[in-house]
C-alpha positions as CSV (number, residue, x, y, z in Angstrom):
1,X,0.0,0.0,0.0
2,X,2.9,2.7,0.9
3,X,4.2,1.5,-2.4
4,X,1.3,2.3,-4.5
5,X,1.1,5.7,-2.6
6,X,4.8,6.8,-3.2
7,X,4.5,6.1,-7.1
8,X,1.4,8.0,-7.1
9,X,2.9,10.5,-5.4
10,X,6.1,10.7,-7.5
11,X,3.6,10.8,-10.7
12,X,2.0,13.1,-9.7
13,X,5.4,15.6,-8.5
14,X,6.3,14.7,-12.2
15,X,3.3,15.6,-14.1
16,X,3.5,19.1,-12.1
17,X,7.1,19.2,-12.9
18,X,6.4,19.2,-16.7
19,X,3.6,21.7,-16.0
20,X,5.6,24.2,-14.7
21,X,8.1,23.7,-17.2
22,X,6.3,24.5,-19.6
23,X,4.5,27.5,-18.7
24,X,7.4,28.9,-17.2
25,X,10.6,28.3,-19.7
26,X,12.0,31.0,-21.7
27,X,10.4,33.7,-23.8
28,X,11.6,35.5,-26.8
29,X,12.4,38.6,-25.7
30,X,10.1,41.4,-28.6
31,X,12.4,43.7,-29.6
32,X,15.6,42.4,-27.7
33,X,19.3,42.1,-28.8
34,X,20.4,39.2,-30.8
35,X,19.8,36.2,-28.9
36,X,17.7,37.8,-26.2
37,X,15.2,35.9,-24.3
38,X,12.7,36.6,-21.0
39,X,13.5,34.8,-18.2
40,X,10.5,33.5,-17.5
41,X,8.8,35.4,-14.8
42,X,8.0,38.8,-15.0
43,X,9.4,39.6,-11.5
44,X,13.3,39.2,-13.0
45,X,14.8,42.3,-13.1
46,X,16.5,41.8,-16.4
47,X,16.8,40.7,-20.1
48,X,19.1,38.0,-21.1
49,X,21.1,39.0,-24.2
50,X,24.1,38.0,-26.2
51,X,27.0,36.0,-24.3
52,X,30.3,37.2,-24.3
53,X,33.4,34.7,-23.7
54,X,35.9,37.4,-21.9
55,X,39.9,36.2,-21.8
56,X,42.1,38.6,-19.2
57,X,45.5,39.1,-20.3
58,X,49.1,39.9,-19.1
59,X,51.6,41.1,-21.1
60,X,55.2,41.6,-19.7
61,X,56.0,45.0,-19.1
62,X,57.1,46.5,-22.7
63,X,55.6,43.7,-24.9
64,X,52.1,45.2,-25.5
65,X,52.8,45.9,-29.1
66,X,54.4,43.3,-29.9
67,X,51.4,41.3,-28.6
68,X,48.7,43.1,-30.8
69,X,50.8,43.0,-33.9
70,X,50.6,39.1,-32.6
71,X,46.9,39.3,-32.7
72,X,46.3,41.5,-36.0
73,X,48.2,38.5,-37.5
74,X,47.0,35.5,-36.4
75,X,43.7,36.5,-34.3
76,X,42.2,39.2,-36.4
77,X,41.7,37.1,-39.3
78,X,40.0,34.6,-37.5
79,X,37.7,36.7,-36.1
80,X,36.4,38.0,-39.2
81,X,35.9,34.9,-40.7
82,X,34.2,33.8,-38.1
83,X,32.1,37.6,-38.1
84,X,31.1,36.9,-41.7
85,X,29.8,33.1,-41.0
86,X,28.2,34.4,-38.3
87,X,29.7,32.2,-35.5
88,X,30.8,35.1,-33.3
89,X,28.5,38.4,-33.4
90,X,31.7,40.7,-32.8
91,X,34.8,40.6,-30.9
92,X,36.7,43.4,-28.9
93,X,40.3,44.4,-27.4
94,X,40.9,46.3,-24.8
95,X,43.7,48.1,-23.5
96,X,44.4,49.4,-20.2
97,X,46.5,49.7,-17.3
98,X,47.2,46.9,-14.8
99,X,46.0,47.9,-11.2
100,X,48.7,45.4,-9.7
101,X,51.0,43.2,-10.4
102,X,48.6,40.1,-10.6
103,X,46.1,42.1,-13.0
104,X,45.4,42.1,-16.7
105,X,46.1,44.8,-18.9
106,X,44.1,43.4,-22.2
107,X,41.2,42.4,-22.3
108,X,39.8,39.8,-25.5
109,X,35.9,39.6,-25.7
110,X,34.3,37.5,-28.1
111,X,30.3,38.1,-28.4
112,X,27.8,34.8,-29.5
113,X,24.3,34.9,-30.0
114,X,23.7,32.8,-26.6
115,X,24.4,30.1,-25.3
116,X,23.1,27.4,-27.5
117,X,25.9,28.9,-30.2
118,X,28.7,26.7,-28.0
119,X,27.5,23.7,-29.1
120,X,29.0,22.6,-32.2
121,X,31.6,25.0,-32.3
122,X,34.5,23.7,-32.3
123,X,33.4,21.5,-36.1
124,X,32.6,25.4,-37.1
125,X,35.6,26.9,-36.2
126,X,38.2,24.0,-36.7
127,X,38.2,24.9,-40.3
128,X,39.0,28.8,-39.7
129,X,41.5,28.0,-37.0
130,X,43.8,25.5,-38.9
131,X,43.7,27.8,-41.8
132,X,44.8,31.0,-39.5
133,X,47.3,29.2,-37.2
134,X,48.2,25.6,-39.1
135,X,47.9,22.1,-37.6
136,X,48.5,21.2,-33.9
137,X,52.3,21.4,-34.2
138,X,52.4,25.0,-35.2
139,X,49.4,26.3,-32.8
140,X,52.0,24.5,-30.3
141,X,54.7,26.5,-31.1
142,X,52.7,29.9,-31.3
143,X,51.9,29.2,-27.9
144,X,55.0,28.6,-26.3
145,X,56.0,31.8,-28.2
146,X,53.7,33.7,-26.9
147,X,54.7,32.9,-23.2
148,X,57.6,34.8,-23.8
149,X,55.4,38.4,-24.5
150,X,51.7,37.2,-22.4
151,X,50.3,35.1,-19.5
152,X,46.7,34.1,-19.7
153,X,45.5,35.0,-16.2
154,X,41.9,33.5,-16.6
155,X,38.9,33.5,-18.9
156,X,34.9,33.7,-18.6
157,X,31.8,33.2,-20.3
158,X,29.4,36.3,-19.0
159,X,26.0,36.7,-20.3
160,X,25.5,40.4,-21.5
161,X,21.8,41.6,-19.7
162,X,19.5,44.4,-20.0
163,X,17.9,46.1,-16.9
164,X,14.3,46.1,-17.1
């Protein structure tokens, strides 16, 4: 009998489940920014919008043009391949002073639709990426080259919103 009332139970908590899910999943967003969707409930202070995949950068003191050259090179072109295939919306560099030792002076954003345009991507950009920077080997090399002029201090994948 406690059985027959638990599976009941746990139907029931299911069917309720799917309910709610359904009523209360995402929204297109009228009028929003590429990508942009409601979060469900009108009580959420914001938008979501495009997704931006940030990387913080170091360069050692003196090397900061020799890293952009780097990038207007190698990076660049990738980037607006990528622009006119629309895989990336845009992409950005920043310049800037460190605050400290330990901080980044360049920032590298990268701007996708949303989230849903990370899956796949590697088969999309594989093609671009071996074209710009040459099989595993050489993308090896470039890297340890690099460590010379740059550190990578971290990277992250932010969601741009809108305030409502």
């Amino acid at each position: 009998m406690n059985t027959k009332i638990f599976l009941i139970a746990a139907a029931a908590f299911g069917i309720a489940g799917l309910c709610f899910a359904q009523t209360s999943g995402p929204k297109t967003s009228p009028g929003g920014s590429p990508g942009a969707t409601n979060v469900g409930t009108d009580n959420v202070p914001f938008t979501e919008g495009t997704v931006w995949e940030i990387t913080m950068v170091k360069t050692k003191p003196g090397m900061d043009d020799d890293y952009l050259r780097s990038l207007n090179q190698t990076l660049k072109p990738i980037y607006e391949e990528e622009k006119s295939k629309k895989i990336i919306l845009d992409y950005k560099i920043l310049l800037g002073d460190s605050s400290s030792l330990h901080d980044y002076n360049i920032l590298i954003m990268v701007q996708y639709p949303n989230m849903a345009a990370f899956d796949g991507l590697r088969a999309k950009t594989e093609p671009i990426v071996s074209k710009g920077f040459g099989g595993e080997d050489q993308r090896r090399q470039m890297a340890v080259k690099r460590l010379d002029i740059r550190e990578i201090l971290g990277a992250k994948t932010m969601r741009e919103i809108t305030l409502k």
